[in-house]
Kinemage of the C-alpha trace (Angstrom):
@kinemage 1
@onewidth
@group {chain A} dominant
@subgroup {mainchain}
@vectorlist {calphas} color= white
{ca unk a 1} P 11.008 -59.114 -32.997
{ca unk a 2} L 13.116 -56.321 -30.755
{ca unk a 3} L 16.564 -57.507 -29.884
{ca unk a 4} L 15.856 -57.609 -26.571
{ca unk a 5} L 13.077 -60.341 -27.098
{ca unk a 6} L 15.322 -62.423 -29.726
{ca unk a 7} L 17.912 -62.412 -26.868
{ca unk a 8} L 15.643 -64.301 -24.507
{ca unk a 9} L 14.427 -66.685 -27.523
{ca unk a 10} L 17.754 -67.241 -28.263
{ca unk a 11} L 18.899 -68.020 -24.369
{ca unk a 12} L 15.891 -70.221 -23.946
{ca unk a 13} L 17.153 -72.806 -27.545
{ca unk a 14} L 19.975 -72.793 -26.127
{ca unk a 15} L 19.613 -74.209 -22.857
{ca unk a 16} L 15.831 -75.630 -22.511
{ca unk a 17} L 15.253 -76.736 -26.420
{ca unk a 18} L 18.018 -79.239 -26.041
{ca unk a 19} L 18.011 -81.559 -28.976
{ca unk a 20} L 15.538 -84.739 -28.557
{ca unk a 21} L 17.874 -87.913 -28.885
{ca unk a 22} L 15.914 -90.991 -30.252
{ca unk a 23} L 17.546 -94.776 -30.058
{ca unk a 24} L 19.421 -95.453 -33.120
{ca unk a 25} L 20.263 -98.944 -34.220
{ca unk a 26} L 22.188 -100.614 -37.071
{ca unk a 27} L 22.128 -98.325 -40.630
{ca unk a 28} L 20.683 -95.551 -38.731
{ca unk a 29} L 24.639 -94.513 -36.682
{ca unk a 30} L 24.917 -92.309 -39.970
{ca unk a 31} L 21.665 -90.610 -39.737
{ca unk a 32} L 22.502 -89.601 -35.975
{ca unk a 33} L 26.081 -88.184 -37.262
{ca unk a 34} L 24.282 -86.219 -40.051
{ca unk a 35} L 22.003 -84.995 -37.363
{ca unk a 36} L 24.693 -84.062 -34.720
{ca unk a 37} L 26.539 -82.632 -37.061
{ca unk a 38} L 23.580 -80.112 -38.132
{ca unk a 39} L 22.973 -79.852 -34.937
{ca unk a 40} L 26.142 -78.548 -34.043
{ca unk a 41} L 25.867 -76.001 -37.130
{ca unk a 42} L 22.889 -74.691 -35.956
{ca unk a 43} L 23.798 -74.053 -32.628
{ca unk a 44} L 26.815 -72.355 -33.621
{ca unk a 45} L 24.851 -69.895 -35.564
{ca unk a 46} L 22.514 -69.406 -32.512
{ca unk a 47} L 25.350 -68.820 -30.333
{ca unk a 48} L 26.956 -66.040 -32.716
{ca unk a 49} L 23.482 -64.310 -33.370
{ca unk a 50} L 23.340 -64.311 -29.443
{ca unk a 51} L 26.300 -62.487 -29.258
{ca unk a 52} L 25.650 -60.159 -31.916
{ca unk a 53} L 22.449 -59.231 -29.908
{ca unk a 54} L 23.974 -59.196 -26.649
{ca unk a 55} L 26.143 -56.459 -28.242
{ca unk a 56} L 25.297 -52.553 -28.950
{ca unk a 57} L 27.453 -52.431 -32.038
{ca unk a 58} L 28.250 -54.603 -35.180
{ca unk a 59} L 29.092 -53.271 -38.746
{ca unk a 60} L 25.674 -51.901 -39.512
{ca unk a 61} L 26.877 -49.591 -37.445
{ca unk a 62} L 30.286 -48.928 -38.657
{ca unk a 63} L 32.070 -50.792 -36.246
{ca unk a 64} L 34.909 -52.958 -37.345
{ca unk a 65} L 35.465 -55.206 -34.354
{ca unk a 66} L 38.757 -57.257 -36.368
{ca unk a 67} L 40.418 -53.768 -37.263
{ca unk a 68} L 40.432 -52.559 -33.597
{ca unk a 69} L 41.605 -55.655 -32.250
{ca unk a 70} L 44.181 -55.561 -34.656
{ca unk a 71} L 45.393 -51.965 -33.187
{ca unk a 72} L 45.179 -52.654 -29.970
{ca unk a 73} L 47.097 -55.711 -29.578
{ca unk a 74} L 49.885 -53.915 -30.394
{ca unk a 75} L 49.653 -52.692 -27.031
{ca unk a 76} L 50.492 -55.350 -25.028
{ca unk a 77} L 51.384 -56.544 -20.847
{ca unk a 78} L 49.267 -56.949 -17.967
{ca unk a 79} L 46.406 -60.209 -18.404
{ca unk a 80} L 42.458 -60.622 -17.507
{ca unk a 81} L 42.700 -63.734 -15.409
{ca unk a 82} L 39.410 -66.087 -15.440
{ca unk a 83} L 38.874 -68.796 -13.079
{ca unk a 84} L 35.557 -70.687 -12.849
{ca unk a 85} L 35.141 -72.677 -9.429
{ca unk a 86} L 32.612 -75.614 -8.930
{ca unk a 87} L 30.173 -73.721 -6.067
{ca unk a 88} L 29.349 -71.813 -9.397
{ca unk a 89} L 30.956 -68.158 -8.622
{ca unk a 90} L 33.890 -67.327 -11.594
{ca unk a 91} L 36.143 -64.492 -10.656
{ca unk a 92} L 37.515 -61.908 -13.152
{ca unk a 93} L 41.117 -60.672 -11.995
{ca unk a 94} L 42.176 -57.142 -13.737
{ca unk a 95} L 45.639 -57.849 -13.643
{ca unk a 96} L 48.565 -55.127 -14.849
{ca unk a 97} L 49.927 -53.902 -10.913
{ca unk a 98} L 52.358 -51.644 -12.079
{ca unk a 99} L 50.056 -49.622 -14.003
{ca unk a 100} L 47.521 -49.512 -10.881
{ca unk a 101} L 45.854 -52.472 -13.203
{ca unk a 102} L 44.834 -50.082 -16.419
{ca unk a 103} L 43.975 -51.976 -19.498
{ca unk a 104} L 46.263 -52.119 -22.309
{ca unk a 105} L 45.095 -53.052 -25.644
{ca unk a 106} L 45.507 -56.704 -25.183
{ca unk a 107} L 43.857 -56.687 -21.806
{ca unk a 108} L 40.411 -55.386 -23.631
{ca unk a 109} L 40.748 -57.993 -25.801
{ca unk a 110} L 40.994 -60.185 -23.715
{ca unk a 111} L 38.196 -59.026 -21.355
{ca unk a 112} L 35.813 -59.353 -24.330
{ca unk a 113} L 37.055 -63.006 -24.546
{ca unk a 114} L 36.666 -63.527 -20.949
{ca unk a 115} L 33.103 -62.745 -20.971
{ca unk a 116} L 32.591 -64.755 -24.239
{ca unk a 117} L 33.750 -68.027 -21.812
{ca unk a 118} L 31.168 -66.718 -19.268
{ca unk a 119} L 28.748 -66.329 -21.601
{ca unk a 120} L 28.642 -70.463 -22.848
{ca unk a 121} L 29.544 -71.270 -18.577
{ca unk a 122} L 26.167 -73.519 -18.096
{ca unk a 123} L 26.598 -73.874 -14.446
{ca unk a 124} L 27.710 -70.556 -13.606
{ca unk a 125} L 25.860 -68.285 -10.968
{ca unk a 126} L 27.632 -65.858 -9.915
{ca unk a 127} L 30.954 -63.726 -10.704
{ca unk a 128} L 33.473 -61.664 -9.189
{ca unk a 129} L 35.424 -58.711 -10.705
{ca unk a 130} L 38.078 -57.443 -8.725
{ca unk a 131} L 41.645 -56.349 -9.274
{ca unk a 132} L 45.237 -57.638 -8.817
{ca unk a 133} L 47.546 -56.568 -5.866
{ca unk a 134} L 44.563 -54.370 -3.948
{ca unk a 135} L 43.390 -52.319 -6.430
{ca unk a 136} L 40.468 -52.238 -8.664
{ca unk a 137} L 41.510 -50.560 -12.040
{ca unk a 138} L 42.503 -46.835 -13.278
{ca unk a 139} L 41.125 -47.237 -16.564
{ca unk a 140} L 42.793 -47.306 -20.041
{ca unk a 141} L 46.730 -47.582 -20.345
{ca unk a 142} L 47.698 -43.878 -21.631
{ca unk a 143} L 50.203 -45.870 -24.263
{ca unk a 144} L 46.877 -47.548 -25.749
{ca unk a 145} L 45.400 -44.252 -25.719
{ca unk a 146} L 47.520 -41.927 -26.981
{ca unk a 147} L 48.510 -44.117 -30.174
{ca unk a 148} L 44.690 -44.463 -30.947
{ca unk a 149} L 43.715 -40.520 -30.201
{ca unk a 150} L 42.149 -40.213 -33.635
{ca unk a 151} L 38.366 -40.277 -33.631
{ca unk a 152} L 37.716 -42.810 -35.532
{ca unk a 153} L 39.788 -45.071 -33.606
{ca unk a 154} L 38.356 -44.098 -30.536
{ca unk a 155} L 34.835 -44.201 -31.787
{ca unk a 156} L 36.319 -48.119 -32.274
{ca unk a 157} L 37.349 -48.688 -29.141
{ca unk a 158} L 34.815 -46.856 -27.606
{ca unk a 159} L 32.209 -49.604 -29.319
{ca unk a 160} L 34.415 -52.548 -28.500
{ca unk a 161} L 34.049 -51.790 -24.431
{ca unk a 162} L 30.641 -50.755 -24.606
{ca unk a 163} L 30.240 -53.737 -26.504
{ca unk a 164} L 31.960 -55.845 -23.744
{ca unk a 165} L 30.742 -54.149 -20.567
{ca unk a 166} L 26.736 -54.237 -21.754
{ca unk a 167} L 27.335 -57.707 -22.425
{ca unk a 168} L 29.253 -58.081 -18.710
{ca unk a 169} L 26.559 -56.552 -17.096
{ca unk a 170} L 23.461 -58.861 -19.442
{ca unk a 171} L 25.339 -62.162 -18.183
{ca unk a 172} L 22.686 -64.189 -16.295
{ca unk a 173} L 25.121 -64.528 -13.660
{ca unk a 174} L 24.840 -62.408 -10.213
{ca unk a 175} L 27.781 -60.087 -10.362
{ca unk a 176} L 29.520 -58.277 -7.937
{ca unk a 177} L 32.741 -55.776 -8.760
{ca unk a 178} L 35.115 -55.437 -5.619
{ca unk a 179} L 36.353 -52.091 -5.284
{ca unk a 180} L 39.594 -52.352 -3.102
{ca unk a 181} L 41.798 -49.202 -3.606
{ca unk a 182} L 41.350 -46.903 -6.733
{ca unk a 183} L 38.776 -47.278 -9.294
{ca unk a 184} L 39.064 -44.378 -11.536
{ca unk a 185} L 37.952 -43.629 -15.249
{ca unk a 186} L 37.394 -46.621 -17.378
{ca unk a 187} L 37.742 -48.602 -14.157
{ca unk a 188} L 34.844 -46.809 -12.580
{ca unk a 189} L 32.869 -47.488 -15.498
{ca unk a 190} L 33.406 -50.799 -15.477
{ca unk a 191} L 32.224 -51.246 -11.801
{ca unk a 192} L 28.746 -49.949 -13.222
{ca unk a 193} L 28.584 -52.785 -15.387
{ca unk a 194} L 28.319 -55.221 -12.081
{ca unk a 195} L 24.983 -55.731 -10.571
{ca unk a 196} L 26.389 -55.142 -6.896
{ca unk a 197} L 29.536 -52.610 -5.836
{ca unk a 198} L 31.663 -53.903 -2.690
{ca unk a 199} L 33.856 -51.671 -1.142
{ca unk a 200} L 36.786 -51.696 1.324
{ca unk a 201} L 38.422 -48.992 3.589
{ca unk a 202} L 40.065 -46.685 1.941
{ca unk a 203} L 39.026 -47.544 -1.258
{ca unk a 204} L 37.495 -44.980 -3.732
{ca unk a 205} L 35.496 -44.548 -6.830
{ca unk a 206} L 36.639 -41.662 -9.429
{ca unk a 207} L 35.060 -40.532 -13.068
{ca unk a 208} L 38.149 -38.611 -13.556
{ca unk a 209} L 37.415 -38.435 -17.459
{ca unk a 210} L 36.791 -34.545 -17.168
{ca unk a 211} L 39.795 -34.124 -16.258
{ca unk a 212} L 41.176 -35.543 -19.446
{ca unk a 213} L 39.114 -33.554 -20.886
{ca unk a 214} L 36.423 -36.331 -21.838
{ca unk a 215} L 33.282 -37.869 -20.757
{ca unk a 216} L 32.579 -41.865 -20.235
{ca unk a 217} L 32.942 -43.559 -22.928
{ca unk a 218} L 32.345 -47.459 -22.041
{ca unk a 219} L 28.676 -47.031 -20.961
{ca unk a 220} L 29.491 -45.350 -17.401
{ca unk a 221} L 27.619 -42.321 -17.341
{ca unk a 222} L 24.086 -44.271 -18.287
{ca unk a 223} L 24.649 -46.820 -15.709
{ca unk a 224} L 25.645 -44.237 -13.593
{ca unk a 225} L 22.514 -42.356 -13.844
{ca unk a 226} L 20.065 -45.530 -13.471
{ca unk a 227} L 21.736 -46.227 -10.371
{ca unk a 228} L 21.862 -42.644 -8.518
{ca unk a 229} L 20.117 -40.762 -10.682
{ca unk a 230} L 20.987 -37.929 -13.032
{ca unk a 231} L 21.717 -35.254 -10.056
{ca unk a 232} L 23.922 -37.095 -8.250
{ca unk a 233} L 25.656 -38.688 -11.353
{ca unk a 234} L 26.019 -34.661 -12.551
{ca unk a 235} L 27.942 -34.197 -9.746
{ca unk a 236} L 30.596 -36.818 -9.620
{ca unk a 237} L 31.096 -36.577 -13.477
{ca unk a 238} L 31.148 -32.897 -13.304
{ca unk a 239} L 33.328 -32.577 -10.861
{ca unk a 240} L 35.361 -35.249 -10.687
{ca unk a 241} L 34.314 -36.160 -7.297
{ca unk a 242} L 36.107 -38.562 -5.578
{ca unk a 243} L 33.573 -41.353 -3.852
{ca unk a 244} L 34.741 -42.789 -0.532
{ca unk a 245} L 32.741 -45.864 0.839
{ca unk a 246} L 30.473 -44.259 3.130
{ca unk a 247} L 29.668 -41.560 0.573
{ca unk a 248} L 28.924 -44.046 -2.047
{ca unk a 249} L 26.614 -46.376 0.103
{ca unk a 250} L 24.742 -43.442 1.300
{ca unk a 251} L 24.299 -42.861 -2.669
{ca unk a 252} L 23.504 -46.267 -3.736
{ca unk a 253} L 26.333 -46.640 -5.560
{ca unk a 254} L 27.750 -49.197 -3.245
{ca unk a 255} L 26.226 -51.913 -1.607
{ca unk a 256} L 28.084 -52.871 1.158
{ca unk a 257} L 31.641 -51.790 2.760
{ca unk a 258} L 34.036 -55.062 3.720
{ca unk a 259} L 36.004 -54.406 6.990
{ca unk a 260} L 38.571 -57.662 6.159
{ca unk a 261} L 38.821 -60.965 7.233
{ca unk a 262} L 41.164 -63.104 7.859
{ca unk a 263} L 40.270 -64.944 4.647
{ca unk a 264} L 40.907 -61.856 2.945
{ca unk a 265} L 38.438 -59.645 1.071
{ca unk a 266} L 38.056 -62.140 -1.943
{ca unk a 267} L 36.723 -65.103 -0.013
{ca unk a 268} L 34.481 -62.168 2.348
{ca unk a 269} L 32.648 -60.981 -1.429
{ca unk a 270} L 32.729 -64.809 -1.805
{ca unk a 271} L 30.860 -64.959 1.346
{ca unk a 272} L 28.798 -62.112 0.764
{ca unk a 273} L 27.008 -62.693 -3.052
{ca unk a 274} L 26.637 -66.305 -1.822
{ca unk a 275} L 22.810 -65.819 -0.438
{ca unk a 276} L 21.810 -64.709 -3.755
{ca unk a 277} L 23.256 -67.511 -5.713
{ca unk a 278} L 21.686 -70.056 -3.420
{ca unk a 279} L 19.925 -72.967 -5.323
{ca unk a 280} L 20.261 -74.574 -8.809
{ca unk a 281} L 21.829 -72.433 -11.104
{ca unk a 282} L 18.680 -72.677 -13.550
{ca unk a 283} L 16.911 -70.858 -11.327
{ca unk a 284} L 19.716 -68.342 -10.238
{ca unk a 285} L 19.977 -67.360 -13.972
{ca unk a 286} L 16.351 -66.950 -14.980
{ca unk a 287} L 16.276 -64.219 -11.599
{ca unk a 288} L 19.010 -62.364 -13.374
{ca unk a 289} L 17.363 -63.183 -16.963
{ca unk a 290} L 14.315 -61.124 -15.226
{ca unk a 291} L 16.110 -58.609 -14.315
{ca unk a 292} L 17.562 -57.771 -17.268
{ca unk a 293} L 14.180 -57.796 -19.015
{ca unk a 294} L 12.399 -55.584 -16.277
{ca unk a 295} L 15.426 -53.167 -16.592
{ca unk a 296} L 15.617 -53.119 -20.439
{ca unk a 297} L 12.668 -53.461 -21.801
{ca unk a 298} L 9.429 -51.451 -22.364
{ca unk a 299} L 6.906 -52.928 -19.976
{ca unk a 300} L 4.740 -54.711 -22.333
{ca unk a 301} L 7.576 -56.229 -23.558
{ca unk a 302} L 9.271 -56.904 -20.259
{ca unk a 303} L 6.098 -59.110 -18.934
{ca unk a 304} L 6.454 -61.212 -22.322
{ca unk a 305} L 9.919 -61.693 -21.680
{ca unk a 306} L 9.274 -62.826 -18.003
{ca unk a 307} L 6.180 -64.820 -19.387
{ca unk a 308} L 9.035 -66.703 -21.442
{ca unk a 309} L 11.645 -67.109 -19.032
{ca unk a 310} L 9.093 -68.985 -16.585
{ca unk a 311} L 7.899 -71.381 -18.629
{ca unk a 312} L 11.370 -72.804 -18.504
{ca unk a 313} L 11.782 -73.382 -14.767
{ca unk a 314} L 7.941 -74.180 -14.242
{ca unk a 315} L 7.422 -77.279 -13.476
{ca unk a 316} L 11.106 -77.894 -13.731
{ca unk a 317} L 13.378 -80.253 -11.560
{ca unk a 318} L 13.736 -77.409 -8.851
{ca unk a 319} L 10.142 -76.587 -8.706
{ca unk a 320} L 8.808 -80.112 -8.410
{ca unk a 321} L 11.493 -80.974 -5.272
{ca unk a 322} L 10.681 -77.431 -3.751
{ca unk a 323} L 6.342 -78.833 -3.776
{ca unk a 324} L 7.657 -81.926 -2.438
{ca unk a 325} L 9.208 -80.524 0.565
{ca unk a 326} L 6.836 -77.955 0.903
{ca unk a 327} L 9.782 -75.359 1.115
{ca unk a 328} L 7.469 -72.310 0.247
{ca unk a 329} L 6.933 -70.862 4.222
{ca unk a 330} L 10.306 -72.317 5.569
């Protein structure tokens, strides 16, 4: 079985096959704690092999996830703020202003953590990424980067974010990155790892790695390229081309420019991703699960996959109110 597939076996255990609870009475409490208690083994093993195959990279391939953590959080300041509201949207905060929000070591660490949360979040649907103080992110923190400058240890890190952002972008929540001043470099790259792009006036997106003289390095330049194409993705990585709002919705990149509210531009994305998270969050997630398939798997294997993921809303509590009301033409 492809990794892909054993991803969607393992998302469907773990929230359809919910454990079957029988009545137990008098000697039988122990058997129940025995059973819990395997339970709760077993599902911690699912949930670590779901991980693992969320991820690109684990040490068959040489990566050694405790040895770069161990580097970088020498490299400290700045946090990755998570906050998980009750209509179901969590927002991601990149938060380091003085350094136009660039991630130090501990802020990749903790960005890996973050999405670990989001990951076990049952009722989440949707999620915001956005940045502290009106701008989006400029990337790595050149301390972090110029005490890890040997290959190895950038190989490392490289793994670690690619690890972090595939897994960001494989959440089955809707996700939405909003771009409000600068997103350059790694921050431009991780914008590609939301499924929609929001920008504001006078904002811009930047693959300035060239100019370092590098190329993306978290995953950017493949997103990049499924979402303009390779022409167009040639030319801003090539030449370092900065992307202004109307530019980048005329190339797909973005999806929408905010003009500002009075609310601000957080609660307008609020406002914004909230038709596509409309419903039970069941449903909201298999869409995205769908999505995912369709975009990363073969076709054969893609249809399976969707095959799968409907048998586990078919017939569920959503579908059986929706034929009651007869919601289907309204």
């Amino acid at each position: 079985m492809g990794c892909q597939q054993f991803q969607v076996r393992l998302l469907w255990i773990q929230e359809v096959s919910a454990p079957r609870r029988t009545e137990q009475t008098g000697g039988k409490h122990c058997n129940m704690g025995i059973f819990v208690c395997r339970n709760s083994l077993r599902m911690l093993n699912v949930r670590w092999l779901y991980h693992r195959c969320l991820s690109l990279y684990n040490s068959n391939h040489g990566f050694n996830e405790a040895k770069i953590k161990e580097k970088l959080a020498q490299f400290t300041g700045g946090s990755v703020d998570l906050s998980k509201m009750d209509n179901g949207i969590a927002e991601i905060c990149i938060n380091n202003p003085s350094r136009m929000n660039a991630f130090t070591g501990t802020m990749m660490i903790e960005l890996e953590e973050r999405i670990s949360d989001l990951e076990n979040w049952k009722n989440g649907k949707g999620l915001i990424v956005y940045g502290a103080e009106n701008t989006f992110c400029s990337g790595s923190d050149l301390n972090a980067v110029k005490a890890i400058s040997n290959p190895q240890e950038g190989m490392m890190m490289c793994m670690l974010m690619q690890n972090t952002l595939t897994r960001l972008q494989r959440l089955p929540l809707i996700s939405v990155a909003l771009i409000q001043g600068k997103a350059l470099g790694g921050g431009a790259e991780l914008c590609t790892a939301c499924d929609f792009r929001l920008m504001t006036e006078g904002s811009e997106i930047r693959f300035v790695h060239k100019q370092m003289g590098l190329v993306p390095g978290w995953g950017g330049a493949a997103r990049l390229i499924h979402l303009i194409g390779s022409r167009h993705a040639l030319k801003l990585l090539s030449g370092a081309l900065r992307v202004h709002p109307e530019n980048a919705l005329e190339l797909g990149l973005a999806d929408n420019i905010l003009l500002g509210t009075e609310d601000g531009f957080l609660s307008e994305a609020e406002n914004w991703i909230m038709p596509y998270i409309k419903g039970p969050s069941d449903v909201s997630r298999a869409v995205k699960k769908v999505i995912i398939s369709g975009r990363e798997q073969k076709l054969e294997d893609a249809l399976r996959t969707e095959k799968e993921i409907f048998g586990t809303v078919w017939g569920g509590l959503a579908n059986l109110q929706a034929l009651a009301k007869g919601t289907k033409h309204k």
